[in-house]
C-alpha positions as CSV (number, residue, x, y, z in Angstrom):
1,X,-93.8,-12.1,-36.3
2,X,-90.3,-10.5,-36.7
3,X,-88.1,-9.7,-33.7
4,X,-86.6,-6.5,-35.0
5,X,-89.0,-3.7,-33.0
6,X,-88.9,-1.5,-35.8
7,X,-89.9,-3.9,-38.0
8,X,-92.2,-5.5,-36.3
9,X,-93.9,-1.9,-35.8
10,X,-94.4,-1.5,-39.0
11,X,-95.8,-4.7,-39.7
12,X,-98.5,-4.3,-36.9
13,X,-99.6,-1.0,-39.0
14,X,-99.7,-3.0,-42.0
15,X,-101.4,-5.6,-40.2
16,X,-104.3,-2.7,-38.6
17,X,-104.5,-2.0,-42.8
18,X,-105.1,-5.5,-43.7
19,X,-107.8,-5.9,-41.1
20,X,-109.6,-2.4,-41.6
21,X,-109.5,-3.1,-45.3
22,X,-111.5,-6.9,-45.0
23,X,-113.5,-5.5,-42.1
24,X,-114.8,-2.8,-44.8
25,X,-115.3,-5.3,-47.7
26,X,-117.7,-7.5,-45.0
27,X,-117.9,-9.1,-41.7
28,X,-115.0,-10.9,-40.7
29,X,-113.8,-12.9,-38.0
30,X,-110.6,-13.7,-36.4
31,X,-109.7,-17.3,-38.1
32,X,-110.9,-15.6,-41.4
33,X,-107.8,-12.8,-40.4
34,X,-105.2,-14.9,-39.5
35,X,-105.7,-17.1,-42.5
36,X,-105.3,-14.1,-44.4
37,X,-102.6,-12.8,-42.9
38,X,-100.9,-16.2,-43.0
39,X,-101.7,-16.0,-46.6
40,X,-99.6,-12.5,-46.8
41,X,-96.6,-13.8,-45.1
42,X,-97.5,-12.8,-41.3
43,X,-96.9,-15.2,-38.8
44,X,-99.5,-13.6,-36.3
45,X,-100.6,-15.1,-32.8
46,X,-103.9,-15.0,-31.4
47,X,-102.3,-12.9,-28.7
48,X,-101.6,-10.2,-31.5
49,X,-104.8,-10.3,-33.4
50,X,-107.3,-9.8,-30.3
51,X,-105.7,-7.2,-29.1
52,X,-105.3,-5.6,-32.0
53,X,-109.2,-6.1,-33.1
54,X,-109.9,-4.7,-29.2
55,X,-107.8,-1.8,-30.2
56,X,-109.3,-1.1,-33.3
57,X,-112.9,-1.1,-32.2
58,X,-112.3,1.1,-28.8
59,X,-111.1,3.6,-32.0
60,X,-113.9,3.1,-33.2
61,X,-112.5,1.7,-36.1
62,X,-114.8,-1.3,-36.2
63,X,-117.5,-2.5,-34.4
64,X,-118.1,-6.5,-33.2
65,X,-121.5,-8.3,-33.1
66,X,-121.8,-12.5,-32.0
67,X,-123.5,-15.3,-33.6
68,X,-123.3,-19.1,-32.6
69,X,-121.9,-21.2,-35.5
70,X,-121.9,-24.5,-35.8
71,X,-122.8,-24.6,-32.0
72,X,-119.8,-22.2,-31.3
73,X,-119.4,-18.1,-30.4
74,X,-118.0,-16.4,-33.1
75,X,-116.9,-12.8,-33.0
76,X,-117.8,-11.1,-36.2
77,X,-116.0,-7.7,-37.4
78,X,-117.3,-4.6,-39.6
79,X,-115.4,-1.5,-40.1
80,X,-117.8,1.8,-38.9
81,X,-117.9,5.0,-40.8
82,X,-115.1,6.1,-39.4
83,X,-113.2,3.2,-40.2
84,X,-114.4,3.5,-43.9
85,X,-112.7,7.0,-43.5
86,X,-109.6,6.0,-42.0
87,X,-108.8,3.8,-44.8
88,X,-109.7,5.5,-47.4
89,X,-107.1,8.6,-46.0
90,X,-104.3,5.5,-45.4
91,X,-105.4,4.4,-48.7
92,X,-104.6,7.7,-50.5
93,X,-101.1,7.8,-49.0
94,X,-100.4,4.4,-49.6
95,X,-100.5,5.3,-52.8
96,X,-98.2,7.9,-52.9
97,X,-95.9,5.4,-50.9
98,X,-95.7,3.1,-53.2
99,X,-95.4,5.4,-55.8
100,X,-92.1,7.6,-54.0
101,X,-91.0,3.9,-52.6
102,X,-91.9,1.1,-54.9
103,X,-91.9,3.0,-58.5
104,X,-88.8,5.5,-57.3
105,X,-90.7,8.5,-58.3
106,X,-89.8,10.8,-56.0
107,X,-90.4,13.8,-57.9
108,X,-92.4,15.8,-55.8
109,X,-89.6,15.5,-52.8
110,X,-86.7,16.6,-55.0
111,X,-88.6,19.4,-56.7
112,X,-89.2,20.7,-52.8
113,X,-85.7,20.1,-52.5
114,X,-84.3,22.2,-55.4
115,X,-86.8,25.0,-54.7
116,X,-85.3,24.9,-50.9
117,X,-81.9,24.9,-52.0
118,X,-82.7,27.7,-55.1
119,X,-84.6,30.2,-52.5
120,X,-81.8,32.9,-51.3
121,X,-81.0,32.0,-47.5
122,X,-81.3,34.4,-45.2
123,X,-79.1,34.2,-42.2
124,X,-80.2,35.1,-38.6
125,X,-79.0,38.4,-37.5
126,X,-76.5,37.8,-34.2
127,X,-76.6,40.3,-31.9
128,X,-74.3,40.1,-29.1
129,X,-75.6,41.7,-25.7
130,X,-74.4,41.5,-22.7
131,X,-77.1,40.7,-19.4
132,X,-77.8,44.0,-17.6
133,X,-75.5,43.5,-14.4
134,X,-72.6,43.0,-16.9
135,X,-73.1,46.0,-19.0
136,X,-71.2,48.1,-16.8
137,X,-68.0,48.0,-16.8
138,X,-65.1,47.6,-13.6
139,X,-64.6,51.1,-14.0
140,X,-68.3,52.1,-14.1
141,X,-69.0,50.0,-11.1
142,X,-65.8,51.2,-9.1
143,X,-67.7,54.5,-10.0
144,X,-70.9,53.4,-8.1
């Protein structure tokens, strides 16, 4: 994929997306994914994608069911209710993502922003004290 760790985090997330997204359109398996993902620009190994579908469906994210194909095992992949869910919640902040990111409207964060700086500070009260076995001065504890 990328060697930059950051980057390459964020692409496995978009990568998760891409997968829950197909998974809840209809049954897919791993060549299907990998070809789709090639299609998107990721350069994904099979070590990536397995893991990642394993991950997904111990989430419970999707679920996996066999059939023989052409005289081969192949894994088939459908995102669960929960899955549906998760997307649709990634799906509604994707949107305001590419809206803040993609169409620069950040609105919302620089009207938070201006209220913030508009709203009267209040500063914390200091209150010097001393700990209780300093209180007393040399004098009082000469006195003692």
């Amino acid at each position: 994929m990328v060697d930059d760790p950051i980057t390459r985090h964020f692409f496995h997330g978009f990568i998760r997306l891409h997968i829950l997204y197909h998974a809840a359109k209809e049954p897919v398996y791993g060549a299907e994914i990998t070809a789709e993902l090639i299609r998107h620009g990721y350069r994904i190994s099979q070590g990536t994608l397995y893991p990642t579908l394993h991950q997904l469906e111990k989430l419970g994210h999707i679920e996996s069911r066999a059939e023989v194909v052409d005289g081969r095992r192949r894994k088939y992949y459908r995102a669960t209710k929960a899955g549906r869910k998760v997307l649709a919640l990634a799906r509604d902040k994707l949107k305001e993502l590419v809206a803040e990111i993609i169409e620069d409207d950040d609105e919302p964060f620089q009207s938070l922003r201006r209220n913030r700086l508009r709203a009267p500070r209040s500063r914390p009260q200091v209150i010097k004290t001393r700990p209780p076995a300093l209180r007393s001065g040399p004098q009082e504890r000469r006195r003692k």
